[in-house]
C-alpha positions in Angstrom: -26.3 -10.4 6.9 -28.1 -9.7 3.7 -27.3 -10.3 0.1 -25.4 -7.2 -0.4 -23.3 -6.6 2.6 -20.0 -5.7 1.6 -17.9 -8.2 3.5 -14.4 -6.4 4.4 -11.0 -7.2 5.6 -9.1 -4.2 7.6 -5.3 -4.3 7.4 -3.5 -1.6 9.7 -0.7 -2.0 12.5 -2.5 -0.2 14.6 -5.1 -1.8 16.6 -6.9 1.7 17.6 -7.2 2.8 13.8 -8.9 -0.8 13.7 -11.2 -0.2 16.1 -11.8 3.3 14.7 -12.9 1.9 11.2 -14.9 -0.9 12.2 -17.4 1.0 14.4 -17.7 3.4 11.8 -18.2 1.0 8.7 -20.6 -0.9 11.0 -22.8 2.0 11.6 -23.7 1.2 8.2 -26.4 -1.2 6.6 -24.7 -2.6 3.6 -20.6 -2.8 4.9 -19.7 -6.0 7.3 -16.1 -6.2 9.0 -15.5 -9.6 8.8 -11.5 -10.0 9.7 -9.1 -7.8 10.8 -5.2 -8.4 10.3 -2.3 -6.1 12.0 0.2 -6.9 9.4 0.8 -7.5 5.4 1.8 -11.1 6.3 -1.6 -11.7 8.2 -3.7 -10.2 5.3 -2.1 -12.5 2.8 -2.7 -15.4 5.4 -6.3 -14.3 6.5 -7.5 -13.7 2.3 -8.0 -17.2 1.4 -9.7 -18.3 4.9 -12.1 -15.3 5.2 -12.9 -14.6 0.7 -13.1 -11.2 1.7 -15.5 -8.3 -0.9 -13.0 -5.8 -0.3 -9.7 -5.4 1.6 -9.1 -2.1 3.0 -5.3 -1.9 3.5 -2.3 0.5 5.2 0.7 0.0 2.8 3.1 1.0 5.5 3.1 -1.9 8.3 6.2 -3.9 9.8 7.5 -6.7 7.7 6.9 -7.1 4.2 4.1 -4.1 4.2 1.1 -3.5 2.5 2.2 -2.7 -1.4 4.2 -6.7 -0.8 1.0 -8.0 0.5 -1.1 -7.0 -2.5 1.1 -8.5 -4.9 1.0 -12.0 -3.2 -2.7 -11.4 -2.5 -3.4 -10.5 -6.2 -1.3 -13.3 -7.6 -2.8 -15.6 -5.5 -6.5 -14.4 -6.6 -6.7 -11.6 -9.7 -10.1 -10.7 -8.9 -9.3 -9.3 -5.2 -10.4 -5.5 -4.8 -7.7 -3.9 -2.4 -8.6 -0.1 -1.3 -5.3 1.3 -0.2 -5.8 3.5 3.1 -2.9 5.2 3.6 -1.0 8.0 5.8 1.0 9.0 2.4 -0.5 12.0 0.8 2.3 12.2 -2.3 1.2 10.9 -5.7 3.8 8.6 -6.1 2.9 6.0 -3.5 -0.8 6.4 -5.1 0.5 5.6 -8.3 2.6 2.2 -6.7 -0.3 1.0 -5.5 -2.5 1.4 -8.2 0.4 -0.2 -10.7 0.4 -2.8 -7.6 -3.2 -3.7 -8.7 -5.0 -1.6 -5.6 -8.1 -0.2 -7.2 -8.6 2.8 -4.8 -6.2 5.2 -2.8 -7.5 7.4 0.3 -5.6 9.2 2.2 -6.2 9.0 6.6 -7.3 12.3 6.7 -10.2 12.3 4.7 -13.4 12.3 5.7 -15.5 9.3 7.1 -17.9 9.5 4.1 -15.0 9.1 1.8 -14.0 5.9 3.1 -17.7 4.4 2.7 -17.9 5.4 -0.6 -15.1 4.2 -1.5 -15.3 0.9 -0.1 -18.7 1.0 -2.2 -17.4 1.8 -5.3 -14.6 -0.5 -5.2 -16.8 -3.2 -4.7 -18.4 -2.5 -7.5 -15.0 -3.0 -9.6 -14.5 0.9 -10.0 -11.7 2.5 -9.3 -11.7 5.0 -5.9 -9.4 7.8 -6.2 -9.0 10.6 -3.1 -9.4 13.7 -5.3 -6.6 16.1 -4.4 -4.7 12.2 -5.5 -6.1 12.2 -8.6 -5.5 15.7 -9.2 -1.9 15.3 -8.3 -1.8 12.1 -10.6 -3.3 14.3 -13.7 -0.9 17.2 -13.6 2.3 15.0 -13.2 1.2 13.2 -16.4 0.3 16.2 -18.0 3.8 18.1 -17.3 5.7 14.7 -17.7 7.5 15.6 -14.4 9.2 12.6 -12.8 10.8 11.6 -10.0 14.7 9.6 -10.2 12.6 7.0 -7.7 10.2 6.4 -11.1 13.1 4.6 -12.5 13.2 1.5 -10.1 11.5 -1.4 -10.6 8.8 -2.6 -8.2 11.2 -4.9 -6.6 13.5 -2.7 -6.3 11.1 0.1 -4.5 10.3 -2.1 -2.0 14.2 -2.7 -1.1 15.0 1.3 -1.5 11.6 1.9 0.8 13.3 -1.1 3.5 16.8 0.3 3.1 15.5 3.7 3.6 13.7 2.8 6.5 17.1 1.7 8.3 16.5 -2.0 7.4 19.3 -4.3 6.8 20.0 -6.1 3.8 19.8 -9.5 5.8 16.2 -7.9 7.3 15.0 -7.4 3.5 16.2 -10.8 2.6 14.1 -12.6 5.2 11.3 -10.7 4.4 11.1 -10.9 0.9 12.0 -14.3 0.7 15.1 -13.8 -1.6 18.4 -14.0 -0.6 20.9 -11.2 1.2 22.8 -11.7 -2.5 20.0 -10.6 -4.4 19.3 -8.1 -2.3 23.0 -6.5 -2.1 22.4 -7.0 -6.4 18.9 -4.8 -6.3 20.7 -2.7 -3.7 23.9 -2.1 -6.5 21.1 -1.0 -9.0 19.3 1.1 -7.1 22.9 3.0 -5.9 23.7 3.3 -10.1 20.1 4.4 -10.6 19.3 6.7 -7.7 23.0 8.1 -7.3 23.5 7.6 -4.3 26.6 6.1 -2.2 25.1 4.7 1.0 21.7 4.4 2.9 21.8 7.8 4.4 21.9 9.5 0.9 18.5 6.8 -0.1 17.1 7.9 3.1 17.5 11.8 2.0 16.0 10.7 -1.6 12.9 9.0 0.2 12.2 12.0 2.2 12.2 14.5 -0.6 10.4 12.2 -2.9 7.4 12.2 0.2 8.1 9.0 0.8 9.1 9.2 4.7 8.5 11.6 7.5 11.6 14.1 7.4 
């Protein structure tokens, strides 16, 4: 391993997207996959033991996910790069991310190129942006449009995601680490905040905010 190899962590669920990845980052010279972790939990666990350059991450893995796992990565060490590869192609999960502390979004279906660049320029403390994401990104801030789901606070985003996804509150409570009380409170705000009445109406909001496959 030289000097500059880039030493990277993979995060994804799926053990085949894994594989996928690592045979092509280590087709390169300069990019080394040096741990590989199949859920949020397991990245945050891995991070101290293996100090990775850059951590290439799927936000949408079982238990407390990928946009949980870079907050407790991050507040561990504020100097972690986290590239966010993710199947979500809307804006808003870019922009969650990114307010998260990720420093680069890519979606799955971009090219294989994309991915090493990125992974390049990340390590290089710039910020990676896919660019029909970034394009998305500039016109929303230039029309000021905004989505009702803008209004929640990161906490509560990650409960509406769970609850969407047909989680329980006793689920999210275990997962989170807070209790089912404090759940059932972010889950009363997000009701008042959202308008809806129960978790099929959140689910509805999800899906038309591109937030989960209809």
């Amino acid at each position: 391993m030289t000097e500059r190899t880039i030493r990277t962590m993979l995060a994804d669920d799926h053990a085949v997207v894994r594989m996928g990845f690592r045979l092509l980052l280590e087709g390169t010279t300069d990019i080394k996959v040096v741990a590989e972790a199949e859920s949020g939990e397991e990245a945050v666990r891995l991070f101290p033991e293996v100090r990775p350059d850059v951590i290439v991450m799927d936000i949408s893995m079982p238990g407390i996910g990928g946009l949980e796992a870079i907050g407790r990565i991050l507040a561990r060490e504020p100097g972690a790069k986290v590239l966010v590869l993710s199947g979500h192609e809307d804006a808003m999960h870019a922009r969650r991310v990114l307010k998260a502390g990720a420093v680069g979004y890519l979606t799955k279906r971009s090219a294989a190129e994309e991915l090493i660049q990125a992974i390049r320029q990340v390590n290089q403390g710039k910020t990676f942006l896919e660019p029909s994401i970034a394009q998305q990104l500039a016109m929303q801030q230039l029309s000021g449009e905004k989505s009702p789901v803008d209004m929640l606070s990161e906490k509560e985003f990650k409960v509406f995601l769970a609850l969407a996804k047909g989680e329980s509150v006793a689920e999210i409570a275990q997962i989170l680490s807070l209790s089912p009380r404090t759940i059932g409170t972010h889950l009363y705000n997000i009701k008042q905040k959202l308008g809806a009445s129960n978790s099929a109406e959140l689910a509805i909001i999800a899906m038309r905010a591109g937030l989960l496959e209809p």
